[in-house]
DSSP file (Angstrom, degrees, kcal/mol; ACC not computed):
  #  RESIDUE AA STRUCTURE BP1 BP2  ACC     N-H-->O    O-->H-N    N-H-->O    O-->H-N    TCO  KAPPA ALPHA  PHI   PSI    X-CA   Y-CA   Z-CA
    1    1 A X              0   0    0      0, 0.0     2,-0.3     0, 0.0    86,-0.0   0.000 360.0 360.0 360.0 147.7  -29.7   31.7    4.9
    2    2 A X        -     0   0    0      0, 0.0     2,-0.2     0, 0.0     0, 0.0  -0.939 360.0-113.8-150.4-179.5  -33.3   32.3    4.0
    3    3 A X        -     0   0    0     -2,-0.3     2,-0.1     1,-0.1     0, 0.0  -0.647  37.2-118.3-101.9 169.7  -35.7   30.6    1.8
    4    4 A X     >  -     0   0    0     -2,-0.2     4,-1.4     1,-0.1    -1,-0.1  -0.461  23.2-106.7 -90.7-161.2  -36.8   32.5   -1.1
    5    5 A X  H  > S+     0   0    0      1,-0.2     4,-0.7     2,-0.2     5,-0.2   0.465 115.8  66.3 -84.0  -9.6  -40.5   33.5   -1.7
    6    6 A X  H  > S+     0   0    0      2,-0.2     4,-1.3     3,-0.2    -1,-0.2   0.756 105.4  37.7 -70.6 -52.3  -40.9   31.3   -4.2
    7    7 A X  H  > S+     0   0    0      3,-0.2     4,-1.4     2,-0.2     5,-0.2   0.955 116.7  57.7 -75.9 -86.4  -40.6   27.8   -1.7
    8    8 A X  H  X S+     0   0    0     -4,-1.4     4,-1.5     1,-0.2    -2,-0.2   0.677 112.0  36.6 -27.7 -51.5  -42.4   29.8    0.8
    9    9 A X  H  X S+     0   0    0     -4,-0.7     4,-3.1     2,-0.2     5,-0.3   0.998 123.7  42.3 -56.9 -70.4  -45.6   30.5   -1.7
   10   10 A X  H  X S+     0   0    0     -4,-1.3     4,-2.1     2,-0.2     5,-0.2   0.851 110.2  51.3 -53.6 -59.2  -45.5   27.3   -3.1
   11   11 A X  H >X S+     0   0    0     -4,-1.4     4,-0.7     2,-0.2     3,-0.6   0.823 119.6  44.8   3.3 -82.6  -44.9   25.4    0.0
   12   12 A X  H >< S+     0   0    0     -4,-1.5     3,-1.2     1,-0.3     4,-0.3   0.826 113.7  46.4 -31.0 -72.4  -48.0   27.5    1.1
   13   13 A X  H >X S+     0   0    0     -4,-3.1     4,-2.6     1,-0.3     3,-0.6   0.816 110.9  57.5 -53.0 -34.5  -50.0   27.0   -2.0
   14   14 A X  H <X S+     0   0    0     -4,-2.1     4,-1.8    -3,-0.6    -1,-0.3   0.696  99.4  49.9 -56.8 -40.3  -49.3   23.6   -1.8
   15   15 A X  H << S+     0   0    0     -3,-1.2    -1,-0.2    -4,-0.7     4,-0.2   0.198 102.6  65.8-106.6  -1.8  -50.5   22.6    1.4
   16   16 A X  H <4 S+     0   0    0     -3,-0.6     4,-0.3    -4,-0.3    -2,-0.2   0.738 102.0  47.5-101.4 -31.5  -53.9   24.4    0.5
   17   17 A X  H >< S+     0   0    0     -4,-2.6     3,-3.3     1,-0.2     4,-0.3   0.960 115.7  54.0 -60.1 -65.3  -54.6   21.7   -2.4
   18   18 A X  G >< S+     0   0    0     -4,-1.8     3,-3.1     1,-0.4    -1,-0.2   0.633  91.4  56.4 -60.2 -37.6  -53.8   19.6    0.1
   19   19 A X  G 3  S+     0   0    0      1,-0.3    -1,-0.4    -4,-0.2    -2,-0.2   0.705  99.3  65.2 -51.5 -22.6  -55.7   20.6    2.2
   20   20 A X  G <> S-     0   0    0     -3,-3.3     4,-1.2    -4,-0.3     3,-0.3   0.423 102.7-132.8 -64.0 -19.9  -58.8   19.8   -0.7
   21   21 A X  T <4  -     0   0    0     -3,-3.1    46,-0.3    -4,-0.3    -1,-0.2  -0.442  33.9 -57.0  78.6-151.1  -57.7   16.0   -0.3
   22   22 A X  T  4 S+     0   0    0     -2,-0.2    45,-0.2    44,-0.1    -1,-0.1   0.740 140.5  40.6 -71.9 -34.7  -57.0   13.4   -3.4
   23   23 A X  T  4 S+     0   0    0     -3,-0.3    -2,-0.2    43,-0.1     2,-0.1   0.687 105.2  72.9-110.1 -17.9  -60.5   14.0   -4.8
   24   24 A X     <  -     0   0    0     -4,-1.2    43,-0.5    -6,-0.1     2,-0.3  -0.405  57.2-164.4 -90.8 171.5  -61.1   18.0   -4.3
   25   25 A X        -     0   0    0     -2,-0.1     2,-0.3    41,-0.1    41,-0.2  -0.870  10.4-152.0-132.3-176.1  -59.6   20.8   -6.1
   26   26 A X  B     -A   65   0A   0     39,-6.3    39,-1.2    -2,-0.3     2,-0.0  -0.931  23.4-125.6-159.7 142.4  -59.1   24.7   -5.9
   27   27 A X     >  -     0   0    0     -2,-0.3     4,-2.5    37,-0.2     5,-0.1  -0.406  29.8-101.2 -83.4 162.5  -58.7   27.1   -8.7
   28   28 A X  H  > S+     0   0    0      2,-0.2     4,-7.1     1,-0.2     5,-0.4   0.929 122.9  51.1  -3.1 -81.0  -55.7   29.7   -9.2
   29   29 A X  H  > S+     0   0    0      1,-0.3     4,-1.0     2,-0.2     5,-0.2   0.948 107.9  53.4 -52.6 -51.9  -57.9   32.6   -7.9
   30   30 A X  H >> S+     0   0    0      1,-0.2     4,-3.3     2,-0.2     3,-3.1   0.914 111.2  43.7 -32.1 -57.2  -58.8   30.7   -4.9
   31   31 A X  H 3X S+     0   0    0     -4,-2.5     4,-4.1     1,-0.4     6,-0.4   0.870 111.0  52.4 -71.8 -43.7  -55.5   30.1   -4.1
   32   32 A X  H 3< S+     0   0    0     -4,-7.1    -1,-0.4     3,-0.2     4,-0.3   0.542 115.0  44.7 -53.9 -14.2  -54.4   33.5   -4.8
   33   33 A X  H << S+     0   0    0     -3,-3.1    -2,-0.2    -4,-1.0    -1,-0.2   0.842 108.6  55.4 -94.2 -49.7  -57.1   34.6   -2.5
   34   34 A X  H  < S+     0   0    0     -4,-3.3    -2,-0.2    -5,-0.2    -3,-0.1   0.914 120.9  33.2 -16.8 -61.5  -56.3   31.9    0.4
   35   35 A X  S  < S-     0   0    0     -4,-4.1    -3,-0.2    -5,-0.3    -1,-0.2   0.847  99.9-120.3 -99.5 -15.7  -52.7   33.2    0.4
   36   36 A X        +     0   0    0     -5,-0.3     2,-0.3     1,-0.3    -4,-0.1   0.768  67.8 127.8  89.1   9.9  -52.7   36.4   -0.2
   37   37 A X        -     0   0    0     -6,-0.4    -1,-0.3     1,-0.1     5,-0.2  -0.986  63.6 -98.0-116.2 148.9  -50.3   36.2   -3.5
   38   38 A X    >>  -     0   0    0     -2,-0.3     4,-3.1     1,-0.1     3,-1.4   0.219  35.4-116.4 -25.1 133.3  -50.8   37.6   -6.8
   39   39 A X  H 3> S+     0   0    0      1,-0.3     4,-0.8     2,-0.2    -1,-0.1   0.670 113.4  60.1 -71.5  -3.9  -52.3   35.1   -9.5
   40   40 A X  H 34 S+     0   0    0      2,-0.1    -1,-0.3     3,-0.1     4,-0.1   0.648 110.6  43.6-110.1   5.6  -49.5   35.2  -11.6
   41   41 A X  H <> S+     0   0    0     -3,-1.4     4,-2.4     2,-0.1     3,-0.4   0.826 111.0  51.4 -76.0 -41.9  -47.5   33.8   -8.7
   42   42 A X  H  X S+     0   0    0     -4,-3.1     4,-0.7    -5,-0.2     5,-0.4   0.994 110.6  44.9 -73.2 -49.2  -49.5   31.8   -7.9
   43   43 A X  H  X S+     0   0    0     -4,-0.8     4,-0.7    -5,-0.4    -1,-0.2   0.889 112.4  56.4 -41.1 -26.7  -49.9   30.3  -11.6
   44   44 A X  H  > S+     0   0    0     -3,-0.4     4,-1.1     2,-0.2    -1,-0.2   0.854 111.2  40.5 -91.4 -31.1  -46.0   30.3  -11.9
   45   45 A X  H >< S+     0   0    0     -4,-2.4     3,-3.9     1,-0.2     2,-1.2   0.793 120.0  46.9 -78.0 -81.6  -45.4   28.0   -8.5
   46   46 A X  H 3X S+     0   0    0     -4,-0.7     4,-0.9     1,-0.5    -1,-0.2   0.449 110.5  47.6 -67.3 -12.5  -48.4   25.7   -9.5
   47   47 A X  H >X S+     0   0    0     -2,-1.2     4,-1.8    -4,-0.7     3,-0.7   0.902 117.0  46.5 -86.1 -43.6  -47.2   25.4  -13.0
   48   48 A X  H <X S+     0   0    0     -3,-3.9     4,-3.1    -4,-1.1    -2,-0.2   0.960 120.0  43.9 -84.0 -61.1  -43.3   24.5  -11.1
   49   49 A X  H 34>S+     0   0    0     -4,-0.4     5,-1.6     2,-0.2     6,-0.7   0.724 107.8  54.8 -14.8 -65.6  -45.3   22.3   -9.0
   50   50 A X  H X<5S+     0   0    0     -4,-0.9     3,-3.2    -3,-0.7    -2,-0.3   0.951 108.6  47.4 -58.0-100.4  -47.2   20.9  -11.8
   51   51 A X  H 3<5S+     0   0    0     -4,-1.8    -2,-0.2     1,-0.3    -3,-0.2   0.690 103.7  69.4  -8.6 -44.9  -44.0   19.9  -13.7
   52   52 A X  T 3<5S-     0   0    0     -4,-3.1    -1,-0.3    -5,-0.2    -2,-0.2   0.706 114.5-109.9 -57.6 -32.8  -42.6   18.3  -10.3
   53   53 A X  T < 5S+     0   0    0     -3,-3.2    -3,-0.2     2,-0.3    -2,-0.2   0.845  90.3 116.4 100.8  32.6  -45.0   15.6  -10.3
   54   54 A X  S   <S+     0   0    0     -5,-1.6    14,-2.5     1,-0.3    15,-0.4   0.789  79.5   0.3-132.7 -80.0  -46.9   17.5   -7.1
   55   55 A X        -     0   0    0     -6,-0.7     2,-0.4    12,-0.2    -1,-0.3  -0.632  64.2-143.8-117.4 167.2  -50.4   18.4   -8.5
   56   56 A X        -     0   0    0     -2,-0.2    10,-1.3    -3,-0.1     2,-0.4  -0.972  17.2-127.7-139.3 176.9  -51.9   17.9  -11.5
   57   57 A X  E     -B   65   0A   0     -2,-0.4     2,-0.5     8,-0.1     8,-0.3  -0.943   8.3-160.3-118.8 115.7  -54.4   20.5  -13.3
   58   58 A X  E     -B   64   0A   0      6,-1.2     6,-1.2    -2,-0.4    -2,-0.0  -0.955  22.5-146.1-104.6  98.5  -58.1   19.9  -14.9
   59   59 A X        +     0   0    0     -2,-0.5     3,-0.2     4,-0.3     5,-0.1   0.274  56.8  79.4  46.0 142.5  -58.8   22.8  -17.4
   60   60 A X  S >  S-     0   0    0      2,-0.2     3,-6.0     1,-0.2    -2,-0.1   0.098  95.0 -72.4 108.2 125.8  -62.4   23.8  -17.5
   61   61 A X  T 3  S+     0   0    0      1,-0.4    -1,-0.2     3,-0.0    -2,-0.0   0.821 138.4  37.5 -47.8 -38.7  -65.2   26.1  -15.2
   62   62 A X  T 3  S+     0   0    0     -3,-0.2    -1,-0.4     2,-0.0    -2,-0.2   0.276 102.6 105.6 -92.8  17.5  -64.9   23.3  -12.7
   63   63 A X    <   +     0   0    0     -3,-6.0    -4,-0.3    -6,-0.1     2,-0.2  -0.365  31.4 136.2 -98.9 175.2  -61.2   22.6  -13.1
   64   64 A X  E     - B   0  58A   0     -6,-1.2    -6,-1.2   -37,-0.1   -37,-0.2  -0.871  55.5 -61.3 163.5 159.9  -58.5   23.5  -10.8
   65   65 A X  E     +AB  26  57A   0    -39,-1.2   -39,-6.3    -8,-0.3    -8,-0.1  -0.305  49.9 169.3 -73.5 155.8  -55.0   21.8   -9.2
   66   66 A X        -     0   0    0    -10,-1.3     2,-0.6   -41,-0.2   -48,-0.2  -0.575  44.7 -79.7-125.4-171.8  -55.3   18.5   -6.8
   67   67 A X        -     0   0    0    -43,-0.5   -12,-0.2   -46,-0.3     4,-0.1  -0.976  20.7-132.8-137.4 154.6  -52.9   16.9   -6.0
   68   68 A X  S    S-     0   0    0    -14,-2.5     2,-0.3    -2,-0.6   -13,-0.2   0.544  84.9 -10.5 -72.7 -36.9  -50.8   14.2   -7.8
   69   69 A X  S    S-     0   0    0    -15,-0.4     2,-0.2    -3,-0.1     5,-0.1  -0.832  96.7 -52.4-148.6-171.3  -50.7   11.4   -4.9
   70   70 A X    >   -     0   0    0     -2,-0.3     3,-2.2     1,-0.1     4,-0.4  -0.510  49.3-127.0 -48.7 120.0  -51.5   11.0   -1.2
   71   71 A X  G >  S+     0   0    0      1,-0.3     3,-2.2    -2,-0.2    61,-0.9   0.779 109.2  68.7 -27.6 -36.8  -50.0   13.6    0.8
   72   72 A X  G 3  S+     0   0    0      1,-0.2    -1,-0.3    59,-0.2    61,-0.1   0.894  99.5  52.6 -73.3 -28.0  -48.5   11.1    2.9
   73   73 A X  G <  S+     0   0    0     -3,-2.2     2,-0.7    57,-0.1    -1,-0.2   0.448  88.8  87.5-108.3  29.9  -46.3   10.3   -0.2
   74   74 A X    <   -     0   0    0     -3,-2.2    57,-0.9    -4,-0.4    58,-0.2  -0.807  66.5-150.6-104.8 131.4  -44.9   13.9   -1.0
   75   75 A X  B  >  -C  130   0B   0     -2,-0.7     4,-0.9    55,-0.2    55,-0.2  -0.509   8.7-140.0 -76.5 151.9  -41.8   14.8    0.8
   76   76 A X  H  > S+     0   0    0     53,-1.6     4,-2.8    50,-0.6     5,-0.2   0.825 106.4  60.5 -68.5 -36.4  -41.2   18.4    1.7
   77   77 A X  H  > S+     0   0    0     49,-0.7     4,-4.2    52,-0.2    50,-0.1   0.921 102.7  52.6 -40.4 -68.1  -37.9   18.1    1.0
   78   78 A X  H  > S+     0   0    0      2,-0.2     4,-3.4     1,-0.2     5,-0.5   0.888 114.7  44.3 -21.4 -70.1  -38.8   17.0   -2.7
   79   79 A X  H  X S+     0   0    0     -4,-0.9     4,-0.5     1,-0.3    -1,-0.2   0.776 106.7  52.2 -82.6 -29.8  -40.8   19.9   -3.1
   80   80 A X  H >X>S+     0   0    0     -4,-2.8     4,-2.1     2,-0.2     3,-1.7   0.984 112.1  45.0 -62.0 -69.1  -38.8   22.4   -1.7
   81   81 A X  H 3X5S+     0   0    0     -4,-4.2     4,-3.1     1,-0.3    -2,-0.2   0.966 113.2  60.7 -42.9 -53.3  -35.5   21.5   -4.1
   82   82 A X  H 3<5S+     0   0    0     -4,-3.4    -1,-0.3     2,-0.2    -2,-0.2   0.838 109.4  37.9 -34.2 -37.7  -38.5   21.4   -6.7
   83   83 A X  H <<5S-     0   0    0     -3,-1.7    -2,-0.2    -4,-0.5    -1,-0.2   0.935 141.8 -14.8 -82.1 -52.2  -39.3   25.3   -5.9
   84   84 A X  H  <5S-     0   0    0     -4,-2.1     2,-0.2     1,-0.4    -3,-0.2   0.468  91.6 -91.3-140.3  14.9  -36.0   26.4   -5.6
   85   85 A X     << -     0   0    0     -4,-3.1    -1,-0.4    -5,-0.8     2,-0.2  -0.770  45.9 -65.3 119.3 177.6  -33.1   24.5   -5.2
   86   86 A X        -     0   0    0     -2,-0.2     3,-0.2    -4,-0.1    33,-0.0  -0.442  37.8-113.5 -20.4 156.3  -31.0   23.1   -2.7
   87   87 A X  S    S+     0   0    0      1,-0.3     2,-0.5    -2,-0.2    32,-0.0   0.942  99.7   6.9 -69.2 -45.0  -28.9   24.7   -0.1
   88   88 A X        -     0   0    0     31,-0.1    -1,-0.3    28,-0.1     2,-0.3  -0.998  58.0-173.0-145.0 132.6  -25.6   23.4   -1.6
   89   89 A X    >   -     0   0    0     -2,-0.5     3,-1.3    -3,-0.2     4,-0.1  -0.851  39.5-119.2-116.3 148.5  -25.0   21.5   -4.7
   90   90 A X  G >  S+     0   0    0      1,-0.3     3,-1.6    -2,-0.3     4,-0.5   0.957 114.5  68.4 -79.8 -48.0  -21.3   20.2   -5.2
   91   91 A X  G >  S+     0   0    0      1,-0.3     3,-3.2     2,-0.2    -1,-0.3   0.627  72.1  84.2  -0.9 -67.4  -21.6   22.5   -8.2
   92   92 A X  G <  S+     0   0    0     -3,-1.3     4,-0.3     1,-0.3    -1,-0.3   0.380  77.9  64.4 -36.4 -34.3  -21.7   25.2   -6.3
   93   93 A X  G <  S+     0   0    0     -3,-1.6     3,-0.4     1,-0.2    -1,-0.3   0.849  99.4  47.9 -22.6 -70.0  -17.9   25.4   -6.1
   94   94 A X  S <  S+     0   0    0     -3,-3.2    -1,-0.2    -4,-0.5    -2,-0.2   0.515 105.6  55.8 -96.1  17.0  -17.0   26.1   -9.4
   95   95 A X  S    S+     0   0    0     -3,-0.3     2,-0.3    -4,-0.3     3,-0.3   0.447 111.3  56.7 -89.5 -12.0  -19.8   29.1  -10.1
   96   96 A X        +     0   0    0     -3,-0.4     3,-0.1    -4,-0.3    -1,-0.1  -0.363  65.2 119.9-118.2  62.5  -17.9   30.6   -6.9
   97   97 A X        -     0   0    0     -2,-0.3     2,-0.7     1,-0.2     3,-0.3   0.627  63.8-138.4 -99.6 -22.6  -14.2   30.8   -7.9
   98   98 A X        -     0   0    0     -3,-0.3    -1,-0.2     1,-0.1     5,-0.1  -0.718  69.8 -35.7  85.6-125.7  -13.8   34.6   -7.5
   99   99 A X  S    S+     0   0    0     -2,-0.7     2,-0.3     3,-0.1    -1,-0.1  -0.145 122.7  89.5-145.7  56.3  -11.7   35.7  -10.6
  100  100 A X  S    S-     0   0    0     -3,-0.3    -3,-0.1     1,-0.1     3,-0.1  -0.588  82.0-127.1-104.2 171.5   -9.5   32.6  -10.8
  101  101 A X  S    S+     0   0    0     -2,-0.3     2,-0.4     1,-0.2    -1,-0.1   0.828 103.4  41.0 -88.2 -63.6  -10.9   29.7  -12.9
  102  102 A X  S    S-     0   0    0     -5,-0.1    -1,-0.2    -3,-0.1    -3,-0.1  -0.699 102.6-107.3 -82.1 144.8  -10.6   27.7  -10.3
  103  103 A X    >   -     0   0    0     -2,-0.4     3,-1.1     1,-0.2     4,-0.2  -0.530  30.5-128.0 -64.5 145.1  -11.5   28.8   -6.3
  104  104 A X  T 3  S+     0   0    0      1,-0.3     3,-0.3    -7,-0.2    -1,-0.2   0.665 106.7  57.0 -35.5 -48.4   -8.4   29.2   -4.4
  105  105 A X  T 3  S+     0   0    0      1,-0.2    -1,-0.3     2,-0.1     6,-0.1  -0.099  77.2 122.2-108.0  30.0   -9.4   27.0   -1.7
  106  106 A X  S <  S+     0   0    0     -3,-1.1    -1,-0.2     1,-0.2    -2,-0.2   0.929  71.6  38.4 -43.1 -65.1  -10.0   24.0   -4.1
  107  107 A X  S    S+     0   0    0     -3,-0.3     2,-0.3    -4,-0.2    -1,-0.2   0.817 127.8  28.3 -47.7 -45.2   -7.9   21.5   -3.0
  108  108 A X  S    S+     0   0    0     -4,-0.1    -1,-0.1    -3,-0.0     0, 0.0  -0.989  74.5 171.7-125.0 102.9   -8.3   21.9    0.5
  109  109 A X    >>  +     0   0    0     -2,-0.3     3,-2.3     1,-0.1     2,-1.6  -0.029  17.4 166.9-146.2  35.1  -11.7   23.3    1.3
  110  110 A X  T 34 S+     0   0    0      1,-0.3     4,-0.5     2,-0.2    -1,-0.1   0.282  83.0  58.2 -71.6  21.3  -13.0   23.6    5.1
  111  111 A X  T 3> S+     0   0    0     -2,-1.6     4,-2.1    -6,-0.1    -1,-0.3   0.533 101.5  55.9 -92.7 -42.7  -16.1   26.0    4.0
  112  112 A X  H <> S+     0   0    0     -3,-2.3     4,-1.5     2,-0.3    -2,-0.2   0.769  93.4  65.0 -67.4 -29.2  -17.2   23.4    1.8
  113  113 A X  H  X S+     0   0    0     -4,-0.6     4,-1.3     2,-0.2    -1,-0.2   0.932 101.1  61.5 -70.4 -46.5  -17.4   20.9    4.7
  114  114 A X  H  > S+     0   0    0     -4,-0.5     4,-2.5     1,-0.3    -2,-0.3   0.895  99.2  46.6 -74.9 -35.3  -20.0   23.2    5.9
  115  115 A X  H  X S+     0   0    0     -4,-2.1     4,-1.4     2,-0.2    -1,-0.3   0.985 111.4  52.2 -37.7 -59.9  -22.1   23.0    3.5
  116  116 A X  H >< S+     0   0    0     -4,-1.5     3,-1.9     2,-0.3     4,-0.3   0.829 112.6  44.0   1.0 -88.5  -22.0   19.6    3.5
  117  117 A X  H >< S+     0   0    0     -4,-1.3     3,-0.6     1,-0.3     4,-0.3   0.662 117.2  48.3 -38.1 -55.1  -22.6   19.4    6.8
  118  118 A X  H 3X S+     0   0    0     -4,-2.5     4,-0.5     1,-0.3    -1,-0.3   0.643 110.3  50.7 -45.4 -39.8  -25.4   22.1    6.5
  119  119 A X  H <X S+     0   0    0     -3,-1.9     4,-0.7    -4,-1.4    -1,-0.3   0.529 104.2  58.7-115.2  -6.6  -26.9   20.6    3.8
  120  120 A X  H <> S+     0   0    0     -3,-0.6     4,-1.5    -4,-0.3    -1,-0.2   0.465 110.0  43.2 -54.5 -18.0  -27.1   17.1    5.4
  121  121 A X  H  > S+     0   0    0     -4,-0.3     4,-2.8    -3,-0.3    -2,-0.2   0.655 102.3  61.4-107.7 -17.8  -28.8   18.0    8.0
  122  122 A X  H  < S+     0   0    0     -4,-0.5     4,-0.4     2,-0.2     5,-0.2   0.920 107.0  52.1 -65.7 -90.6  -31.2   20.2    6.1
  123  123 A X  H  X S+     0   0    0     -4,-0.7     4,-2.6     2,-0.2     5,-0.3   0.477 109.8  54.1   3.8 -89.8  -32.2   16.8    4.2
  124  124 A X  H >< S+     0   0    0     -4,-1.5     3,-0.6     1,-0.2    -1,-0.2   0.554 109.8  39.9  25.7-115.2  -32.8   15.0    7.7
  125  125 A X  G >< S+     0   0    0     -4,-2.8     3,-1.1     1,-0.2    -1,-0.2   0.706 128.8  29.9 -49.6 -48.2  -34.9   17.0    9.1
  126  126 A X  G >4 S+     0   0    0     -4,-0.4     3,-1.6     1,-0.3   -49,-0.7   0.845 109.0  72.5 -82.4 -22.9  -37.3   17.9    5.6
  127  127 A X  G << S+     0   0    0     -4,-2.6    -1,-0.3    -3,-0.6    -2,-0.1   0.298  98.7  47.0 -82.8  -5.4  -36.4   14.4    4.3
  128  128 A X  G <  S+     0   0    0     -3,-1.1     2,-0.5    -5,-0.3    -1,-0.3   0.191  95.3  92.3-135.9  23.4  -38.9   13.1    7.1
  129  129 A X    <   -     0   0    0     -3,-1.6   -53,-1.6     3,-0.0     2,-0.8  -0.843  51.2-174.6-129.9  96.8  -41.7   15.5    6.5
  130  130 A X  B >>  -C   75   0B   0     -2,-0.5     3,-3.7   -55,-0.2     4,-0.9  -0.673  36.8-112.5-100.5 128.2  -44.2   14.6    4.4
  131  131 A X  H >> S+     0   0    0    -57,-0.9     3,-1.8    -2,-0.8     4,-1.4   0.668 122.7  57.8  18.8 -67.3  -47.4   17.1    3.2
  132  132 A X  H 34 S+     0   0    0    -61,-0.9    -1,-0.3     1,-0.2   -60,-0.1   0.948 102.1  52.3 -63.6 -41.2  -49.7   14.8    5.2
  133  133 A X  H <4 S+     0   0    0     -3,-3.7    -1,-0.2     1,-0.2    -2,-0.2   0.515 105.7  57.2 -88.9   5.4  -47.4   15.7    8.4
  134  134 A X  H << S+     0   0    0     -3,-1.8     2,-3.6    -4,-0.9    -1,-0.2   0.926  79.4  87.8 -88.8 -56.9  -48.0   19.6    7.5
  135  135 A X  S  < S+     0   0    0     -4,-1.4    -1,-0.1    -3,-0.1     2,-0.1  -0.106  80.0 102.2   9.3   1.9  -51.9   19.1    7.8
  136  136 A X  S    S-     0   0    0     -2,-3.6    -2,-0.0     1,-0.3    -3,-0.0  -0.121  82.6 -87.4-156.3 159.9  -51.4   19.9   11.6
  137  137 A X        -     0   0    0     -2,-0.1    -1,-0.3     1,-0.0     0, 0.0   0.531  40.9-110.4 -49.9-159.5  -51.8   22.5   13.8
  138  138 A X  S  > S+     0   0    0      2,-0.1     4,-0.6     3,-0.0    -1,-0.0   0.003 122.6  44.6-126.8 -19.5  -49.0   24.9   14.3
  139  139 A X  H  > S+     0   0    0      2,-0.2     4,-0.6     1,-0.1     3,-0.4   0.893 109.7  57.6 -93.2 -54.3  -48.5   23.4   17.9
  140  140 A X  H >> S+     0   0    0      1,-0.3     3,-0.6     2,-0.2     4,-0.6   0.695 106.0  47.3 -46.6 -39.6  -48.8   20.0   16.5
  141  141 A X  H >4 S+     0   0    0      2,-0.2     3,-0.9     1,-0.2    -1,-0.3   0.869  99.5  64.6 -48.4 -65.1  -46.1   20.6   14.3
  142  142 A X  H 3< S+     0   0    0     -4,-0.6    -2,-0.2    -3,-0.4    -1,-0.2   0.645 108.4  44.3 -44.3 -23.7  -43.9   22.1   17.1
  143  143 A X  H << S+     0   0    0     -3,-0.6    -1,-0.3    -4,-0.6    -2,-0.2   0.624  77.5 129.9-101.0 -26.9  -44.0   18.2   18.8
  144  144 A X    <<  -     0   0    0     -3,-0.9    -3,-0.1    -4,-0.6   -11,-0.0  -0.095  68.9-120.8 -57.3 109.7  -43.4   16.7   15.5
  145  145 A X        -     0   0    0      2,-0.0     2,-0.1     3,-0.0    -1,-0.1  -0.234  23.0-130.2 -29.7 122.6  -40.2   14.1   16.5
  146  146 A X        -     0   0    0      4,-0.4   -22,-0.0     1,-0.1    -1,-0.0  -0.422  29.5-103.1 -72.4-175.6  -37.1   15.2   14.2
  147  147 A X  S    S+     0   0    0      1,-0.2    -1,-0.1    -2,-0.1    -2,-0.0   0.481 124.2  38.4 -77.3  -9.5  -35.5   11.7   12.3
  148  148 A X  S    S-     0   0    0      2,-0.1    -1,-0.2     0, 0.0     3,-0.1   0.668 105.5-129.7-101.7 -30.8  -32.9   11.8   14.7
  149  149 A X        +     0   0    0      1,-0.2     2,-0.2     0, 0.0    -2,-0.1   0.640  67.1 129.5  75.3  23.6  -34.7   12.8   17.6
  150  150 A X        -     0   0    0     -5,-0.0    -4,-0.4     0, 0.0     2,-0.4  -0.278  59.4-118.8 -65.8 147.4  -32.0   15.5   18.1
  151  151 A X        -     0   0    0     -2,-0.2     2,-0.3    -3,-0.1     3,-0.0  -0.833  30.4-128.5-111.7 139.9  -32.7   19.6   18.8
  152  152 A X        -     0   0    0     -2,-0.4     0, 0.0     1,-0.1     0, 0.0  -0.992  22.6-111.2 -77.4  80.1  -31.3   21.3   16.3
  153  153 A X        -     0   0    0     -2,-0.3     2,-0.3     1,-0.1    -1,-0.1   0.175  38.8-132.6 -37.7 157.6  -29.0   24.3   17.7
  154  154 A X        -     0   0    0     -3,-0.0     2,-0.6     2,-0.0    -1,-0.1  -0.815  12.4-155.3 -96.9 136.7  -30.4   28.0   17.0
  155  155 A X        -     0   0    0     -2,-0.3     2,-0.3     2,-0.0    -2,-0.0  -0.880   2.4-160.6-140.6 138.1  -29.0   30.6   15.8
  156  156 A X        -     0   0    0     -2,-0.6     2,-0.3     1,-0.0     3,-0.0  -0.713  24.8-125.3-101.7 148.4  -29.9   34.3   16.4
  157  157 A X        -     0   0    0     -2,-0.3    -1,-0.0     1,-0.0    -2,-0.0  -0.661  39.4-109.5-101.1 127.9  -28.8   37.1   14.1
  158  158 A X              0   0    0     -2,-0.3    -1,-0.0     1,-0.1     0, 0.0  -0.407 360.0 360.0 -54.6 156.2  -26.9   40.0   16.4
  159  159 A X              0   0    0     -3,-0.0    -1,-0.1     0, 0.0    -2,-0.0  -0.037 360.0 360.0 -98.9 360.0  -29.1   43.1   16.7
């Protein structure tokens, strides 16, 4: 499973207003210069963003995104379903039928439990990470207590 580039940018972009506080801002081009994506990515997450209830935008030589509340009170979680989606949506089901109307394994469904499962857990873990708890170090991060206080199995892709 991978995130797209779209949650990754924004994420990214995201955590660079923040980094500006309640009261600063930073324009497009900044941000596009900061991260090292294109401005009309970056305008298309910060508009997605914008819409979310995440930042809001001031028009204008001195204008530029902020952000919308405290960091402490934006989830990741939020923002991430905000960029792109979820992992699994019950939805998901009936767009994946094959070339039945209904999926085969409808009734009865033990692939579907993992998602579930998968997608409970995702929640968890980003469901206890807010903006403010990004703001960190990259080591500092690395200590950051999950909400269970659990490790998380690994899994490595065969070579």
């Amino acid at each position: 499973m991978k995130l797209s580039s779209q949650e990754e940018y924004g994420l990214r972009c995201l955590l660079r207003v923040g980094r500006e506080g309640t009261d600063g801002s930073i324009s497009i081009s900044e941000l596009s210069r900061s991260e090292g994506v294109s401005e009309p990515n970056v305008a298309k997450m910060m508009r997605v963003l914008r819409e979310g209830g995440f930042v809001r935008s001031t028009r204008g030589q001195s204008g530029g995104y902020a952000l919308s509340r405290p960091a402490e009170e934006i989830n990741v979680g939020h923002v991430l379903a905000t960029l792109g989606g979820r992992l699994y949506e019950p939805s998901f089901c009936d767009s994946h039928t094959g070339m039945e109307r209904l999926c085969t394994h409808m009734p009865d469904c033990s692939i579907r439990s993992v998602w579930r499962m998968l997608q409970r857990a995702v929640d968890q873990v980003l469901g206890g990470i807010t903006l403010k708890d990004l703001l960190v170090s990259e080591r500092e991060m690395n200590e950051f207590p999950t909400s269970a206080g659990a490790t998380l199995p690994t899994y490595s892709h065969p070579a």
